[in-house]
C-alpha positions in Angstrom: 0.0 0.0 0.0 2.9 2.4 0.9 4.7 1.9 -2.2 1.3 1.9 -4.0 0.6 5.5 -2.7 4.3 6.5 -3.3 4.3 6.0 -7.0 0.8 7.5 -7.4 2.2 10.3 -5.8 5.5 10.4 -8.1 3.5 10.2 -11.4 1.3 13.7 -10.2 3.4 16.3 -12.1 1.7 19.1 -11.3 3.8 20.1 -8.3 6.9 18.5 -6.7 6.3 16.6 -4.0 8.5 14.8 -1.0 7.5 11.9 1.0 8.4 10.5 4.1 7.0 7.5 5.4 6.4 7.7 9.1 5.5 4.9 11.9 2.5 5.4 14.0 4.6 5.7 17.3 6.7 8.2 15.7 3.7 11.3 15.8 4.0 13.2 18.9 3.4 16.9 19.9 5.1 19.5 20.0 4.4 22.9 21.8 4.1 24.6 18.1 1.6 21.9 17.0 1.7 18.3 15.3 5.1 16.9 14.6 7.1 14.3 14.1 9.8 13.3 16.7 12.4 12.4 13.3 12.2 15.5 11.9 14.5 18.6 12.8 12.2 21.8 13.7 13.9 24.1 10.8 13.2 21.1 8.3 9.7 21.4 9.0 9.5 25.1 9.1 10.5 25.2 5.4 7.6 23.3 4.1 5.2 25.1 3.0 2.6 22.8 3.0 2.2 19.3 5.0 -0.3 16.5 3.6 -1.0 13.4 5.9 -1.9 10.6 4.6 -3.2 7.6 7.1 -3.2 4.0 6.1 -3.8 2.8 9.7 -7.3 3.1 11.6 -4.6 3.2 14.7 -3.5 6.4 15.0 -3.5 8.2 18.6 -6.2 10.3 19.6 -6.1 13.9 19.8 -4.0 14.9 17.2 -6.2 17.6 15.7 -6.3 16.5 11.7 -9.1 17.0 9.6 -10.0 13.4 9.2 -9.2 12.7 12.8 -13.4 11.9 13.4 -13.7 10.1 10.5 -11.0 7.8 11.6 -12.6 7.3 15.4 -15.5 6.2 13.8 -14.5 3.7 11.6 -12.2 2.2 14.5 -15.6 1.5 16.5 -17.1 -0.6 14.1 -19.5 -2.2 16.4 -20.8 1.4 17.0 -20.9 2.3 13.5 -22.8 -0.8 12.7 -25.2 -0.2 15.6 -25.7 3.9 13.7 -25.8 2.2 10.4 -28.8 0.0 11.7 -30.4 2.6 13.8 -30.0 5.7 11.2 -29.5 4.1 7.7 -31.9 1.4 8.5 -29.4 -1.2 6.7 -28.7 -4.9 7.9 -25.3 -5.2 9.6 -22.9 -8.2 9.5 -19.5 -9.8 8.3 -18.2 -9.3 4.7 -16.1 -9.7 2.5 -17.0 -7.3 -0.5 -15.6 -4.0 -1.0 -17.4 -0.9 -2.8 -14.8 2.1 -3.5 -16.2 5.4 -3.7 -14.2 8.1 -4.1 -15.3 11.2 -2.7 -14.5 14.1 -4.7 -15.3 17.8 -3.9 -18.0 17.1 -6.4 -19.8 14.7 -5.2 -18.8 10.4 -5.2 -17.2 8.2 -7.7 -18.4 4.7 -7.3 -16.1 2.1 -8.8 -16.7 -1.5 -9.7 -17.0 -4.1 -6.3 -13.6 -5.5 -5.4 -14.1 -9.2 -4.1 -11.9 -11.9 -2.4 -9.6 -14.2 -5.6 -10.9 -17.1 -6.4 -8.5 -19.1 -3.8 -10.5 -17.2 -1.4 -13.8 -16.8 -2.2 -16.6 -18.6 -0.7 -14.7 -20.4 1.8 -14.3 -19.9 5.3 -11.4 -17.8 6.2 -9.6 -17.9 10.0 -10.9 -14.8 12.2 -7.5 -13.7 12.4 -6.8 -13.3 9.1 -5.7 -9.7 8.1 -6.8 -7.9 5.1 -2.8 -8.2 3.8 -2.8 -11.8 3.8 -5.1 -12.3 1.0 -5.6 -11.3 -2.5 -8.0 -9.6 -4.6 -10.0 -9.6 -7.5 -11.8 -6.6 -9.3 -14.2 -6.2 -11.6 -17.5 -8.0 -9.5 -20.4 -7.6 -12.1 -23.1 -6.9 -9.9 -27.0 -6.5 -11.3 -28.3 -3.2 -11.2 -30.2 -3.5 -8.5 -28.4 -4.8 -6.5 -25.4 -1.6 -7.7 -28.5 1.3 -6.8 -28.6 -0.6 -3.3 -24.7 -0.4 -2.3 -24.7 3.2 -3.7 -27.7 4.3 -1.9 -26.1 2.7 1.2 -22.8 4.4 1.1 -24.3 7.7 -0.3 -26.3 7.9 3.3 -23.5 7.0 5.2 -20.6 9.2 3.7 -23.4 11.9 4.1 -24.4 10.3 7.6 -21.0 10.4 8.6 -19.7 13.6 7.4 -16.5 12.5 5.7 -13.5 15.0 3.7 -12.8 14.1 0.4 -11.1 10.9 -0.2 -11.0 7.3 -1.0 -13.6 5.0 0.6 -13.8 1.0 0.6 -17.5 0.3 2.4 -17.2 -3.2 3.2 -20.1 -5.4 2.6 -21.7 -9.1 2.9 -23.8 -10.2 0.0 -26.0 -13.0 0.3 -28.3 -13.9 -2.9 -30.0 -10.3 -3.6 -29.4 -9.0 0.2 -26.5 -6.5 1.6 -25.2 -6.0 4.8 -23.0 -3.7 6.1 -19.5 -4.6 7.7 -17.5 -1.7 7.8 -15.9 1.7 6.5 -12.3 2.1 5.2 -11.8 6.0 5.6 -8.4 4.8 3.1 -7.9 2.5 0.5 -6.5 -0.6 2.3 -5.4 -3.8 1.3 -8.3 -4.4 -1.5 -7.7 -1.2 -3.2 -4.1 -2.4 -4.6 -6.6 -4.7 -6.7 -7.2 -1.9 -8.8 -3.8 -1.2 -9.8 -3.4 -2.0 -13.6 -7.5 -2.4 -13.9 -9.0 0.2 -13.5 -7.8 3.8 -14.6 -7.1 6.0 -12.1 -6.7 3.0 -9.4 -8.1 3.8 -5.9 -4.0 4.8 -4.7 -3.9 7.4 -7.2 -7.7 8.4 -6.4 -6.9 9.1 -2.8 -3.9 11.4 -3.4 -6.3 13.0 -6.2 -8.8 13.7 -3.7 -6.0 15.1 -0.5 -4.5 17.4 -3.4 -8.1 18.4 -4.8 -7.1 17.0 -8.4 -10.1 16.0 -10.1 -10.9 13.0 -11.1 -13.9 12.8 -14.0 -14.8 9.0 -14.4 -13.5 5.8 -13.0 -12.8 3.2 -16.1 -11.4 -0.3 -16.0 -9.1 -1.1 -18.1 -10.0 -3.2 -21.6 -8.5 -6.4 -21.5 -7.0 -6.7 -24.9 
C-alpha cells in the first residue's frame, strides 16, 4: 500500500512533492503543533505545505487533523454498525466485499466491487486473518439492483457520517440479492491495490487526487486486450 501511494504520488506532475513515510509511534506533539519526533524543527519550518496521509485506523487520539473523526468512527465498528442499523436502517454483518467510492469535492465516484480471488472466495477464512494476507479480484459484475442498493447505502453513510474528500472501501456481505454492512475504510486498504493496472485511475492514485483536490472525471477499467 505504501509503495502503491508512493508511486501515485510520483507520477502527479503538477507540483513537486517529498515523502516521508512515518510509523504510528513516531507522531507526537510539539508545543508549536503536530510533529514528528524524526524531523529537525527548521526542516519542517521550510515546508510550506504538510499533507498526511493515514493508512492505519490506529492512529492516537487527539492529534487535531481534519480526518481525525472520521478515523474514530471507523475504528468502532460495532458502534458504526449499531448507527448504520439505527439511522441508515441497513442490515449489519461480516463481509467480505468492498465498494470504493471516491469522494470528490464534487460529489462520489463509485467504482466496480472488489471481491476476495478465487483461492478465497466462498470459503471460510480464520478470524485472524488480516486484510494483507489475501488477495483480490476486481471487476464483481453486480445487477443493477443490486449496484443502486450499495450506492444508496454508502451515499447515506458518507453523508451520515460527514466525511472529507477521499478514498472509501465500504465493506459489505452479500448474500443472494441481500446487503449488509461490515465496515468503513476511511483509506484504500489492502483491496484497493486490486485496482492497480485495472482500472484507470486505481483507488491509490484516487486518494492522493482527492487530498490534493485534483479532479478525477470518471473511473474506467481497463479493456482487457
Amino acid at each position: 500500500m505504501v509503495s502503491a501511494i508512493e508511486m501515485a504520488i510520483a507520477e502527479d506532475t503538477t507540483q513537486p512533492t517529498s515523502v516521508q513515510v512515518v510509523a504510528v509511534n513516531d507522531f507526537t506533539f510539539v508545543d508549536e503543533g503536530l510533529g514528528l519526533k524524526s524531523w529537525e524543527p527548521q526542516t519542517s519550518s521550510q515546508l510550506q505545505e504538510i499533507i498526511y496521509c493515514p493508512l492505519t485506523l490506529c492512529l492516537p487520539e487527539n492529534l487535531g487533523l481534519p480526518f481525525e473523526g472520521i478515523i474514530q468512527a471507523c475504528r468502532d465498528v460495532l458502534g458504526l454498525r449499531q448507527q448504520v442499523r439505527q439511522h441508515i436502517q441497513v442490515a449489519v454483518g461480516d463481509g467480505y466485499y468492498w465498494l470504493p467510492v471516491v469522494l470528490t469535492a464534487k460529489g462520489p465516484l463509485y467504482g466496480e466491487v472488489i471481491t476476495l480471488a478465487e483461492e478465497f472466495n466462498k470459503k471460510k477464512l480464520p478470524d485472524n486473518l488480516l486484510l494483507c494476507d489475501l488477495t483480490y479480484s476486481q471487476p464483481l459484475h453486480l445487477s443493477d439492483a443490486l449496484r443502486q442498493k450499495l450506492y444508496k447505502m454508502a451515499h447515506n453513510l458518507l453523508q451520515f457520517l460527514s466525511v472529507p474528500p477521499a478514498t472509501y472501501l465500504v465493506q459489505f456481505g452479500l448474500e443472494k440479492s441481500e446487503i449488509c454492512f461490515d465496515r468503513l475504510w476511511p483509506f484504500p486498504t489492502a483491496p484497493a491495490l486490486a485496482s492497480i493496472g485495472v482500472q484507470k485511475p486505481d483507488l491509490l492514485t484516487c486518494h492522493w487526487y482527492c487530498l490534493t483536490a485534483k479532479p478525477i472525471l470518471d473511473l474506467t477499467i481497463i479493456p482487457v486486450a
